[in-house]
KOLDRENDREN-326056 format. One line per 10 residues: for each residue x, y, z of N, C-alpha, C. Coordinates in pm, whole numbers, plus 50000, padded with zeros to 5 digits. Layout:
<nodes>
X Y Z X Y Z X Y Z  ...
</nodes>
This chain:
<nodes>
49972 48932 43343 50061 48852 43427 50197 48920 43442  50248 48971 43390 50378 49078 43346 50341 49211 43385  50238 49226 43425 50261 49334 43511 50223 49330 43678  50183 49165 43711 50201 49168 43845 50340 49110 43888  50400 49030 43816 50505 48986 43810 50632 49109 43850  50622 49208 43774 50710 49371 43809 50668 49399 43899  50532 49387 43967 50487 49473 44104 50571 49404 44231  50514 49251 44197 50618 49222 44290 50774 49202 44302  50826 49230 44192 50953 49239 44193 50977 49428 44272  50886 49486 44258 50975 49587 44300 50901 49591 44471
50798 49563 44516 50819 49522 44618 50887 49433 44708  50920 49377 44664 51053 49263 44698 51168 49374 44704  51214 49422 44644 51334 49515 44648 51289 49671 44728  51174 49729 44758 51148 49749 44877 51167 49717 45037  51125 49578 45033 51149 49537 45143 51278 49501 45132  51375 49493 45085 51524 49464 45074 51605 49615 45167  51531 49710 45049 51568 49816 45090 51521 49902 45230  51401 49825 45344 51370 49880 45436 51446 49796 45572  51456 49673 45462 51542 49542 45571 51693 49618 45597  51752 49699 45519 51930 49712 45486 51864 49864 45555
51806 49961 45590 51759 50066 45633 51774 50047 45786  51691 49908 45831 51719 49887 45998 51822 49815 46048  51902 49774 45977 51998 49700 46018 52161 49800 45987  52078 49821 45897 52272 49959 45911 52297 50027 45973  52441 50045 46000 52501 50141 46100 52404 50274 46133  52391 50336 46263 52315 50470 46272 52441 50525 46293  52416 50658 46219 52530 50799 46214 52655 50742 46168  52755 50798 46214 52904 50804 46123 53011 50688 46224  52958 50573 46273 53047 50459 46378 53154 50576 46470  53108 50683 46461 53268 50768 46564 53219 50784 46712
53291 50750 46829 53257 50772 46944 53196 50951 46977  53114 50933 47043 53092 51083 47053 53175 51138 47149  53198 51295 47169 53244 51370 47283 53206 51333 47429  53329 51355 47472 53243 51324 47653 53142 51454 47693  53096 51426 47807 53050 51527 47889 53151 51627 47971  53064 51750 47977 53218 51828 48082 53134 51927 48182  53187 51971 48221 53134 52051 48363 53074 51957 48434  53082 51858 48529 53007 51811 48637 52943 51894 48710  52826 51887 48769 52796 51936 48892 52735 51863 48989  52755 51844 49091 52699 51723 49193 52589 51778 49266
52468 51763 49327 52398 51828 49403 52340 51639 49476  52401 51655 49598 52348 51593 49693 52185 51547 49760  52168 51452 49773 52044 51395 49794 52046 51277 49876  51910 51277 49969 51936 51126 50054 51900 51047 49989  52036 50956 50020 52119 50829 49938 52060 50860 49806  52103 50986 49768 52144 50977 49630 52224 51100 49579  52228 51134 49445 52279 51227 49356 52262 51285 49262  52237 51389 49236 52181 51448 49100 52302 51521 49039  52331 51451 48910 52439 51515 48866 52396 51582 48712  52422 51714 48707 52435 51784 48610 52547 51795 48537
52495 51857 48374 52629 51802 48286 52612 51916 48162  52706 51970 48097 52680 52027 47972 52753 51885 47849  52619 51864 47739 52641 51749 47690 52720 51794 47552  52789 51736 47475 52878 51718 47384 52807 51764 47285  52861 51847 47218 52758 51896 47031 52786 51805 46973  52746 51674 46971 52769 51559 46834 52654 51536 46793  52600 51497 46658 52479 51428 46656 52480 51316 46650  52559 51254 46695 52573 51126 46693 52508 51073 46836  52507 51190 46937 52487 51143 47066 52374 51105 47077  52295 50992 47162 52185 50917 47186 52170 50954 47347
52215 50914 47464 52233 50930 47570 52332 50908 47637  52322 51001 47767 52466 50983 47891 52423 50868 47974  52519 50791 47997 52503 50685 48114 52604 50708 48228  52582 50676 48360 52618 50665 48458 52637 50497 48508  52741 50493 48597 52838 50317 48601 52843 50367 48712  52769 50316 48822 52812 50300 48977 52817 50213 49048  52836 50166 49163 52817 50059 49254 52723 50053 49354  52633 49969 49389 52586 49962 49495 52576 49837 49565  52605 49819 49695 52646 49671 49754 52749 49564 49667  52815 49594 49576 52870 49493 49480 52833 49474 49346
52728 49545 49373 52624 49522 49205 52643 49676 49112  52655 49618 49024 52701 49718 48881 52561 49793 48870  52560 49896 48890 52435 49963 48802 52463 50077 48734  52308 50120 48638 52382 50182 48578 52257 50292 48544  52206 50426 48493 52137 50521 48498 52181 50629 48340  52101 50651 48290 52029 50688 48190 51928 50802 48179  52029 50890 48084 51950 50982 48078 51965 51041 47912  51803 51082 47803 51834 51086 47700 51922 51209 47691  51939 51232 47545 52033 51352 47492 51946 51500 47517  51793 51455 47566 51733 51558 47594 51713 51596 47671
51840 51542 47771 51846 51598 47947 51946 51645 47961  52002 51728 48064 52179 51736 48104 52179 51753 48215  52094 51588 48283 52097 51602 48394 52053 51407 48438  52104 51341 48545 52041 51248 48542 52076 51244 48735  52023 51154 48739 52013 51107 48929 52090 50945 48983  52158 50963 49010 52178 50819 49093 52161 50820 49191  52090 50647 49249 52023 50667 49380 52083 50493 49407  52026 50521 49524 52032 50343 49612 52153 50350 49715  52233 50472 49752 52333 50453 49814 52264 50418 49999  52322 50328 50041 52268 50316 50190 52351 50399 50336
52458 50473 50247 52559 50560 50351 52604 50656 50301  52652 50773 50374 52675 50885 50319 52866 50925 50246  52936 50779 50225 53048 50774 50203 53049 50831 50036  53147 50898 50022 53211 50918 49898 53247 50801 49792  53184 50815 49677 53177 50702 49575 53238 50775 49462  53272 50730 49380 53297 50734 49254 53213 50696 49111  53141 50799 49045 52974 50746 48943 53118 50790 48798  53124 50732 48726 53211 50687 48553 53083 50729 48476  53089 50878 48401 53001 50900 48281 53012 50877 48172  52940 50801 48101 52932 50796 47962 52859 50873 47887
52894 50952 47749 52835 51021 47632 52825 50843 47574  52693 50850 47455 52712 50730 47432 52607 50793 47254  52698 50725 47166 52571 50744 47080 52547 50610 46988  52450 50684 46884 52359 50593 46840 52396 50460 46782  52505 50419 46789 52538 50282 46736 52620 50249 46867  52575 50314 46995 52619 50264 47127 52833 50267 47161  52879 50322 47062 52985 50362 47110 53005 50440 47206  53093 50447 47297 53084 50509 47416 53218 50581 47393  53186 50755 47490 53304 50875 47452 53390 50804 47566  53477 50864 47586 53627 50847 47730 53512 50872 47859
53531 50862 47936 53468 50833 48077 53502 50940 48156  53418 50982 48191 53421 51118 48289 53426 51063 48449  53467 51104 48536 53488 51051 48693 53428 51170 48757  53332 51119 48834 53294 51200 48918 53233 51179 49066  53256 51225 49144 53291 51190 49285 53120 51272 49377  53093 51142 49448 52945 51198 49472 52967 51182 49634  52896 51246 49734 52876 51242 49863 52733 51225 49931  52668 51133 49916 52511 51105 49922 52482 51164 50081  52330 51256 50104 52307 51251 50226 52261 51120 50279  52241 51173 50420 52190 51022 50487 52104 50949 50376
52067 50813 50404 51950 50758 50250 51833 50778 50409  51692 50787 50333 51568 50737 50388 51543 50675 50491  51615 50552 50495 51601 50414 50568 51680 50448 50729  51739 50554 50695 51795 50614 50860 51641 50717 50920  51618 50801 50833 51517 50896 50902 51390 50829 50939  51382 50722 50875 51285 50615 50903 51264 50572 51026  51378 50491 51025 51410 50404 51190 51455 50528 51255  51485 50650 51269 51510 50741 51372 51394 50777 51439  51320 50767 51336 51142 50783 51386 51039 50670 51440  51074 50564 51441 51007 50412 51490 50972 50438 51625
50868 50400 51636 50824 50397 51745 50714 50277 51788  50755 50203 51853 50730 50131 51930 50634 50070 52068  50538 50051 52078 50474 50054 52179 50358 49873 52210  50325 49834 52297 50271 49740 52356 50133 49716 52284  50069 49662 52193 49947 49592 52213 49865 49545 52164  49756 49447 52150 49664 49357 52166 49742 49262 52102  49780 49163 52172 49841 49028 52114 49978 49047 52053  50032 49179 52079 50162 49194 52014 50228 49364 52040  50320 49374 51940 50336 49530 51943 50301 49607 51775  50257 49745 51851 50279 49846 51723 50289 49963 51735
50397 49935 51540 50506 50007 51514 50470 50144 51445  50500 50234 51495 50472 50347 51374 50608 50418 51321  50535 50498 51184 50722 50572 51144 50642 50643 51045  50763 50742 51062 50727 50890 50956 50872 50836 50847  50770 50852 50703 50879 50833 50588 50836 50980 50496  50923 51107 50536 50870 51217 50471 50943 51219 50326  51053 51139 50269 51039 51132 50116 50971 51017 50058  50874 50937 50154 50795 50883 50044 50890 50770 50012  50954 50717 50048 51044 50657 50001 50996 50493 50005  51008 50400 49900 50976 50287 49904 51034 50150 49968
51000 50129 50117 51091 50073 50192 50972 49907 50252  51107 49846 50308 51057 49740 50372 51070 49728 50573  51030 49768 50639 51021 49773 50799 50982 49666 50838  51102 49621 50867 51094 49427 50940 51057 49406 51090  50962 49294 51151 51000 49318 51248 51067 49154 51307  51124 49147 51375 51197 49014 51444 51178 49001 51561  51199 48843 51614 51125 48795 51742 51296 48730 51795  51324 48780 51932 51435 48691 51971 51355 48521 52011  51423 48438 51920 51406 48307 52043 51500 48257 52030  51571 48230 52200 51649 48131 52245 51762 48234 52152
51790 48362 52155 51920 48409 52089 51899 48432 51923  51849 48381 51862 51824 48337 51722 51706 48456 51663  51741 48593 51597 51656 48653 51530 51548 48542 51441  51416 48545 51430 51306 48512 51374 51246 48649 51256  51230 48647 51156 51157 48666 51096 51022 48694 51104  50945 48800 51185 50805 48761 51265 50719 48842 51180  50760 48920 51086 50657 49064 50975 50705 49130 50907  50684 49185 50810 50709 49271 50738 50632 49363 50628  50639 49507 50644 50527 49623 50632 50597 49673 50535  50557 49645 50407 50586 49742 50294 50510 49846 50274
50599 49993 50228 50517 50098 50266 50607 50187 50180  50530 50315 50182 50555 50454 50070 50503 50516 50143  50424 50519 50244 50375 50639 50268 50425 50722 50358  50391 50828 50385 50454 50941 50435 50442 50906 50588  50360 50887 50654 50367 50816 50767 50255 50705 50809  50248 50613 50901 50200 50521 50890 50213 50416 51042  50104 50325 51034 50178 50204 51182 50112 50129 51155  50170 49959 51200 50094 49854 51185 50105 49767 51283  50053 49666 51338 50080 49588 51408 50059 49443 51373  50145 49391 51450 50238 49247 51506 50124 49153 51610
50042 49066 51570 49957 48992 51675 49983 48882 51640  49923 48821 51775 49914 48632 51747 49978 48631 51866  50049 48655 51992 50155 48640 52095 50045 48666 52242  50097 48523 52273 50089 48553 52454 50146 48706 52511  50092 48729 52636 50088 48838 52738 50191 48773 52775  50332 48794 52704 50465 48759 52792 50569 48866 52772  50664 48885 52809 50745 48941 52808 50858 48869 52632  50847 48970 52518 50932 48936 52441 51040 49051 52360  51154 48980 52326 51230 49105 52286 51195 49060 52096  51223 49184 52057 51152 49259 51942 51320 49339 51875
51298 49273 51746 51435 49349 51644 51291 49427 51561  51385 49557 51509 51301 49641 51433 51344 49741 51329  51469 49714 51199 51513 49738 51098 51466 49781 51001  51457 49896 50892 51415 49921 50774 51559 49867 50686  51459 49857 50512 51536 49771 50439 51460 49843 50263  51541 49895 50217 51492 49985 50072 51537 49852 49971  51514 49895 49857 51488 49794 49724 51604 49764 49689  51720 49823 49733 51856 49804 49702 51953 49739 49819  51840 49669 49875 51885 49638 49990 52020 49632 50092  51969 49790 50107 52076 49885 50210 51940 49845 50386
52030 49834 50455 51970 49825 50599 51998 49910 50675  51924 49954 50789 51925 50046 50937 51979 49964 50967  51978 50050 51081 52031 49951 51230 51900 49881 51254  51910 49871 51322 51832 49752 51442 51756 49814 51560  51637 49829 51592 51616 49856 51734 51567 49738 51784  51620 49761 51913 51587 49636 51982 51530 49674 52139  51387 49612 52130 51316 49647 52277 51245 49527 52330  51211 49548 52426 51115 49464 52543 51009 49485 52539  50886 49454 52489 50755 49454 52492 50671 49294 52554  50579 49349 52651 50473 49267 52706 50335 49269 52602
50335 49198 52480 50151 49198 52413 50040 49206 52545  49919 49298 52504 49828 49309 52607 49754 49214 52507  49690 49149 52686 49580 49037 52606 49495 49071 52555  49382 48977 52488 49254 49043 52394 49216 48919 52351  49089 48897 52369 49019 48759 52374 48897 48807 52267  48879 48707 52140 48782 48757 52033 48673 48755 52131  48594 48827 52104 48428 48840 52177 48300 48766 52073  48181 48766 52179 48123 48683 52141 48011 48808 52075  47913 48722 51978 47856 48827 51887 47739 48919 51935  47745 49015 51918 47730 49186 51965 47532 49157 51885
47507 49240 51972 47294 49261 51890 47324 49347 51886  47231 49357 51769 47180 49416 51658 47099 49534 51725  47089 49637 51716 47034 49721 51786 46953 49851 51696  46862 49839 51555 46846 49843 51489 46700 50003 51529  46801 50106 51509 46663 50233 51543 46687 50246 51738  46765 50178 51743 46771 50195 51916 46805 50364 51919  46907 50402 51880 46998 50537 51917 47010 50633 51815  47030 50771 51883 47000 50866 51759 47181 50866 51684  47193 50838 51552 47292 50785 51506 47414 50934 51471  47527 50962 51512 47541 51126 51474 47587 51105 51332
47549 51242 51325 47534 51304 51172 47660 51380 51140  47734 51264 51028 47864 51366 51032 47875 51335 50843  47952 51387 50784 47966 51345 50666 48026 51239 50660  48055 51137 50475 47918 51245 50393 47761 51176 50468  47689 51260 50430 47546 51278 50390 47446 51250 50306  47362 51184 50325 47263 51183 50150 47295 51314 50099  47256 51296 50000 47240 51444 49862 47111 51535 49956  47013 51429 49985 46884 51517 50009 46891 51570 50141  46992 51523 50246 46986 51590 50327 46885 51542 50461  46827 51413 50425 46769 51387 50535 46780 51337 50611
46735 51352 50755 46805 51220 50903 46810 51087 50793  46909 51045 50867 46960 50876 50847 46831 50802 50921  46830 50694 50879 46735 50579 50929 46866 50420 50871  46842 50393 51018 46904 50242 51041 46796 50128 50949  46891 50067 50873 46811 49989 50775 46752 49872 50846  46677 49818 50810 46597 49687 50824 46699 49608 50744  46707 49475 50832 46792 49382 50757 46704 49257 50634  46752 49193 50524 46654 49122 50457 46638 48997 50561  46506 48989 50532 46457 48829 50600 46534 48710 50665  46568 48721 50505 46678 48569 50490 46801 48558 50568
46847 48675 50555 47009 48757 50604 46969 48814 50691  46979 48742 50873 46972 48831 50990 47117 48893 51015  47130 48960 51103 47231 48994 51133 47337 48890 51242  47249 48793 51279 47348 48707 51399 47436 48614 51287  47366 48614 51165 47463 48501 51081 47571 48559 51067  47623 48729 51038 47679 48775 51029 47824 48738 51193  47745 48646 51253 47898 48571 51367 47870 48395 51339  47803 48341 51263 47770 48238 51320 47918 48108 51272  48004 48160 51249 48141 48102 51153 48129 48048 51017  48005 48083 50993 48009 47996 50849 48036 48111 50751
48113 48085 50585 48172 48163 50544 48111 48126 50410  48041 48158 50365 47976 48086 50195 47910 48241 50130  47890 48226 50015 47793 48356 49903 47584 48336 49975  47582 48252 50057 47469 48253 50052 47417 48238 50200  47530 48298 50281 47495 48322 50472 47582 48396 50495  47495 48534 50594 47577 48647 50640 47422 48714 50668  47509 48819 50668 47365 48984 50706 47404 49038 50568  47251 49078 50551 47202 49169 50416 47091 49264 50435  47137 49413 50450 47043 49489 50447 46967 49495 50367  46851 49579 50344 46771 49612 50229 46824 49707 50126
46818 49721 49992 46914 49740 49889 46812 49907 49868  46919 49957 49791 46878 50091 49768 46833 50185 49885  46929 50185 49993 46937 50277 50069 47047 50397 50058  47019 50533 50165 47062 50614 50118 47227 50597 50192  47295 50627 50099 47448 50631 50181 47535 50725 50284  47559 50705 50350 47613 50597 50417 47525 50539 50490  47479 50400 50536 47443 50293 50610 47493 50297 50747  47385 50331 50855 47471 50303 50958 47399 50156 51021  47506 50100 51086 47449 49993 51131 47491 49984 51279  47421 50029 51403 47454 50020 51514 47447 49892 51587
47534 49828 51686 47533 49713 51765 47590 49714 51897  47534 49624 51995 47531 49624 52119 47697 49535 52184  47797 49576 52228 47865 49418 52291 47829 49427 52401  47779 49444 52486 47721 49375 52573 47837 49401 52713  47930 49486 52681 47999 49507 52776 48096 49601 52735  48172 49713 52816 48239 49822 52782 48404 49727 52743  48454 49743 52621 48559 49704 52576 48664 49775 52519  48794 49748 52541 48867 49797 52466 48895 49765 52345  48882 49798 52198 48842 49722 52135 49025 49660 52032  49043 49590 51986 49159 49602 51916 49164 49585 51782
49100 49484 51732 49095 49456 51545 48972 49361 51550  48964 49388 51431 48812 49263 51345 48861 49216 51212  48839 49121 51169 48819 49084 51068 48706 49037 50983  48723 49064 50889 48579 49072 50800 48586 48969 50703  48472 48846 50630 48483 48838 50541 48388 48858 50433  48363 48853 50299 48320 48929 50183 48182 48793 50181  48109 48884 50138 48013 48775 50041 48090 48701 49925  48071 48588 49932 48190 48491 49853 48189 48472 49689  48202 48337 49637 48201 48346 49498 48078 48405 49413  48174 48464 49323 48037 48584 49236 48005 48725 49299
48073 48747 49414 48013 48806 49482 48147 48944 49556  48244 48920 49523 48360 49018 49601 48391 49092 49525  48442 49176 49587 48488 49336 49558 48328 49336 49471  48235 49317 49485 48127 49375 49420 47982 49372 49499  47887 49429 49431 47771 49400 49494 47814 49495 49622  47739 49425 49769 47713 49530 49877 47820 49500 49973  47918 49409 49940 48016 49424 50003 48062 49563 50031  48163 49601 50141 48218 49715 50185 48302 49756 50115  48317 49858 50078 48444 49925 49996 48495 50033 50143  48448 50133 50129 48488 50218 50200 48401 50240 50345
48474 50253 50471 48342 50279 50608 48396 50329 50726  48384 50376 50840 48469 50348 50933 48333 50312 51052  48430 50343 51166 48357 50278 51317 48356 50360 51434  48234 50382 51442 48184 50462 51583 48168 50421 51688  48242 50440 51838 48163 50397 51944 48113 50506 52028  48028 50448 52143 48020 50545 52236 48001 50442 52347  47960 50514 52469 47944 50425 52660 47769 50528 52692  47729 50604 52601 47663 50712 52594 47567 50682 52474  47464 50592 52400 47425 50642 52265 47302 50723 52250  47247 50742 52358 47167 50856 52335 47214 51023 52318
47318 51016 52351 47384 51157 52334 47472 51164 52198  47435 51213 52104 47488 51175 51960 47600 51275 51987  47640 51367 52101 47764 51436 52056 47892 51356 52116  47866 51227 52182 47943 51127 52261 48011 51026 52153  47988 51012 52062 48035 50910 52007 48148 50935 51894  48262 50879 51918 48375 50890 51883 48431 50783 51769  48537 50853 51694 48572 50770 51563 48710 50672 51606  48659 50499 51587 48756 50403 51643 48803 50360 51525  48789 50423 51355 48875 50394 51272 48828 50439 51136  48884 50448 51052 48853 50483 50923 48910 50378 50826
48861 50315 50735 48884 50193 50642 48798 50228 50480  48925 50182 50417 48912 50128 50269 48998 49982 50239  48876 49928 50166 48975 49794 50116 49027 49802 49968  49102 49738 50033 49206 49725 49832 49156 49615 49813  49163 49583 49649 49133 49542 49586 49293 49442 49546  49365 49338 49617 49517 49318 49558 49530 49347 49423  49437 49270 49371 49468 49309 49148 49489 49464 49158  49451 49546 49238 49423 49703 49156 49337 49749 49153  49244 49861 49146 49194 49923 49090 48998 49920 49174  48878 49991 49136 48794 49980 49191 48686 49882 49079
48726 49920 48950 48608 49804 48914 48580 49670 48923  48502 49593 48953 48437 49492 48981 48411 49388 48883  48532 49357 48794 48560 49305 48650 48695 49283 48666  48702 49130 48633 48798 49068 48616 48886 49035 48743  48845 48899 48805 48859 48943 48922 48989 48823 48958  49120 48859 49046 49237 48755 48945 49209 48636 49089  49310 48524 49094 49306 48410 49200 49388 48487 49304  49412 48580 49271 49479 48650 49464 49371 48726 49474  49279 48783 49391 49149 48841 49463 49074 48737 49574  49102 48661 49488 48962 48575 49576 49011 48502 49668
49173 48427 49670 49221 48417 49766 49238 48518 49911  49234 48642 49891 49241 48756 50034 49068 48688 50054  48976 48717 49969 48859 48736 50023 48791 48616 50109  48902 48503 50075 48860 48346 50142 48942 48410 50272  49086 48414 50265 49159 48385 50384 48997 48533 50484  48963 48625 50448 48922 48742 50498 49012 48827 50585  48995 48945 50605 49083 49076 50567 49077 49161 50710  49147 49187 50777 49195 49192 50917 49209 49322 50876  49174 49455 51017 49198 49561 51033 49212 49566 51169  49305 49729 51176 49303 49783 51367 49181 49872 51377
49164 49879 51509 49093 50009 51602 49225 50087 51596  49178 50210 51588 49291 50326 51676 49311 50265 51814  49463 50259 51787 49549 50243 51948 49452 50310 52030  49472 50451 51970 49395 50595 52122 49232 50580 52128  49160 50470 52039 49044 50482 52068 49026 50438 52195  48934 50464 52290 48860 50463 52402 48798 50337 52384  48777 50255 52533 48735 50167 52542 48546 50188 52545  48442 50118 52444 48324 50135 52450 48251 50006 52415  48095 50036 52427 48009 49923 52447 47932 49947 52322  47902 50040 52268 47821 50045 52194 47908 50075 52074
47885 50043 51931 47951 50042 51803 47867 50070 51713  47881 50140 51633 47790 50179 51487 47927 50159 51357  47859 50057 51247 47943 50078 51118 47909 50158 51079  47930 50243 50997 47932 50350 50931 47961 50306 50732  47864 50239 50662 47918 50204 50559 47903 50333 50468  48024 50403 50379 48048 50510 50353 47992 50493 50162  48013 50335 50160 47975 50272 50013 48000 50135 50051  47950 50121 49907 47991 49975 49915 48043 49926 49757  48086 49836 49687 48176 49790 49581 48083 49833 49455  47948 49835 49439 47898 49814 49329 47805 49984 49317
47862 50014 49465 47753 50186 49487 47931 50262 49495  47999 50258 49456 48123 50361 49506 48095 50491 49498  48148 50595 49576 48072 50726 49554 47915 50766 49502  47850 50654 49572 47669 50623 49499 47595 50732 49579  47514 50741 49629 47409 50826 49711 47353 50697 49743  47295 50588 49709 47188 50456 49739 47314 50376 49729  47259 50221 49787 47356 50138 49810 47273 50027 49907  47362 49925 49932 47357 49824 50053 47426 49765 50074  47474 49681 50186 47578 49635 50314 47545 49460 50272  47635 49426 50276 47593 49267 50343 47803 49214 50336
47810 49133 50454 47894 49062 50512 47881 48916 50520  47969 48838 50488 47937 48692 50518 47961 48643 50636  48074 48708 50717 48086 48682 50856 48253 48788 50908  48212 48823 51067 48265 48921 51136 48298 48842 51223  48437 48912 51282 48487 48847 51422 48566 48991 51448  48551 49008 51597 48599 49119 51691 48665 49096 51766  48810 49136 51777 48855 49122 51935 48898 49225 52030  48945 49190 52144 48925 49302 52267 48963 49275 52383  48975 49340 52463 49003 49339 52598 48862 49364 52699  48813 49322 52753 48665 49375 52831 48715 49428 52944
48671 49524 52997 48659 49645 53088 48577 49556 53218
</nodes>
């Protein structure tokens, strides 16, 4: 008993001694040295400032104290840099960034001043590049963002004088366009602003656009082995002509319009075919085509199984001539949660897959009659060689010729 009694006495005074270890002062309480030599090197809407850092060991990291719109911020860089970046400026005016040496018990050295001149920010080369144009039920916008830069591109509706709030396209990518539908064939004026995370704003463009009409169409046959389908990648592995699948029994292809939206009505090909799936169909009249929306095989059943992951869309006015038929879009769906596996699936998954998931035609695609999907995979075959298709229900719209 007397000798567990000592064990824990000196563990007890262990932990005394690891408790008084994290809680005491780090290094010697003395402010460290400032930083010296500035060097500024300019960046849109921002700054990269270089530094030779202080020989203390006391030092932990340099901080930077700037302003942006009114708001204090502040940038960080460890003792194992001598170099850090400030960003978010929305104009190319001369600011003033206050450096701190700072060390390990967070005392801070005297304050270094240093004077920055940001190039243009992003959100100008952005909107210098907008472009603007007329159609199906609205307008669309395109824009080149060559740093990648993480922005918001608004678009606004005049009524009666009063900017509206009518969209907004969050985006990173290097270039890109989306469009604005739902609007009568009228004459409307259109605001069109970018807006970054630090919310710095463009200007404004402001134009006159007429939406071209486009009336959803009624559902397209099935045209199943009609036309020789062209052969473009990818390819089976083995290399052999494609064959248009047979659809299952149960799952024709007209359910695939009939409005009903459930896990247990739509079109369902036959399973374990070779990938990509083409599925050719008739509209019944030469169209211009503009967007579709799709929805998923429903509960139990999204982002997985033979739903679509990746596909695009062929037409032609020609389908016996397989060198006639032209590409009216290329598509992948996201997944909102993230990621491609088919596990764990959150309430905004399944919410997109109820509301169902709207895409464009290429503006420049050509107006045609005949359409082939092209399923490239599907959720549960991703990069598969075998696979199968099934949809719970499709809607198309268009302009008819």
């Amino acid at each position: 008993m007397k000798r567990i009694h000592i064990l824990l006495a000196i563990t007890f005074l262990l932990m005394l001694a690891c408790k008084e270890e994290i809680l005491g002062p780090a290094g010697d309480g003395n402010a460290p040295g400032a930083i010296s030599n500035p060097q500024v090197t300019s960046l849109p809407g921002a700054a990269k400032i270089t530094y030779t850092l202080p020989k203390d060991p006391n030092l932990l990291y340099v901080k930077a104290v700037y302003d942006i719109n009114g708001t204090k911020m502040e940038e960080r860089a460890s003792y194992f840099n001598n170099n850090l970046t400030v960003q978010g400026f929305g104009d190319t005016r001369e600011r003033d960034v206050v450096l701190y040496a700072v060390s390990r018990n967070e005392k801070e050295s005297q304050p270094v001043s240093v004077r920055v001149k940001p190039l243009p920010p992003a959100i100008e080369d952005i909107f210098n590049s907008l472009v603007v144009i007329n159609t199906f039920g609205g307008i669309n916008v395109a824009y080149k963002n060559i740093h990648k830069a993480k922005v918001v591109i608004e678009v606004l509706l005049d009524s009666a004088g009063e900017w509206l709030s009518l969209d907004a396209e969050y985006t990173e990518l290097e270039a890109g366009d989306f469009s604005v539908r739902g609007m009568p064939p009228v004459e409307r004026t259109f605001g069109i602003f970018v807006r970054d995370r630090w919310n710095n704003h463009s200007d404004t463009l402001v134009t006159k656009k007429t939406p071209v009409p486009e009336e959803l169409l009624s559902a397209p046959t099935y045209r199943r082995n009609a036309w020789p389908i062209p052969q473009r990648q990818p390819l089976p592995a083995s290399g052999l002509p494609m064959v248009t699948p047979a659809n299952l029994g149960s799952w024709p292809f007209d359910e695939m319009f009939n409005d009903v939206i459930s896990s247990g009505d739509g079109f369902h090909t036959n399973e374990r075919l070779d990938q990509p799936i083409w599925l050719p169909f008739d509209l019944g009249q030469t169209t211009k085509l503009s967007r579709f929306k799709i929805w998923q095989r429903q509960a139990g059943y999204i982002y997985d199984h033979g739903n679509p992951h990746r596909w695009e869309l062929w037409g032609t006015n020609t389908p016996t001539d397989t060198s006639s038929w032209v590409l009216l879009g290329s598509y992948l769906m996201l997944k909102p949660s993230g990621g491609d596996a088919p596990v764990a699936q959150t309430s905004q998954d399944a919410d997109v897959a109820a509301e169902g998931q709207e895409y464009d035609f290429l503006v420049t695609a050509p107006a045609v009659r005949y359409v082939a999907w092209k399923n490239i995979d599907s959720w549960a075959n991703i990069g598969g060689e075998k696979g199968h298709f099934h949809l719970t229900e499709m809607k198309i719209w268009g302009q008819r010729q």
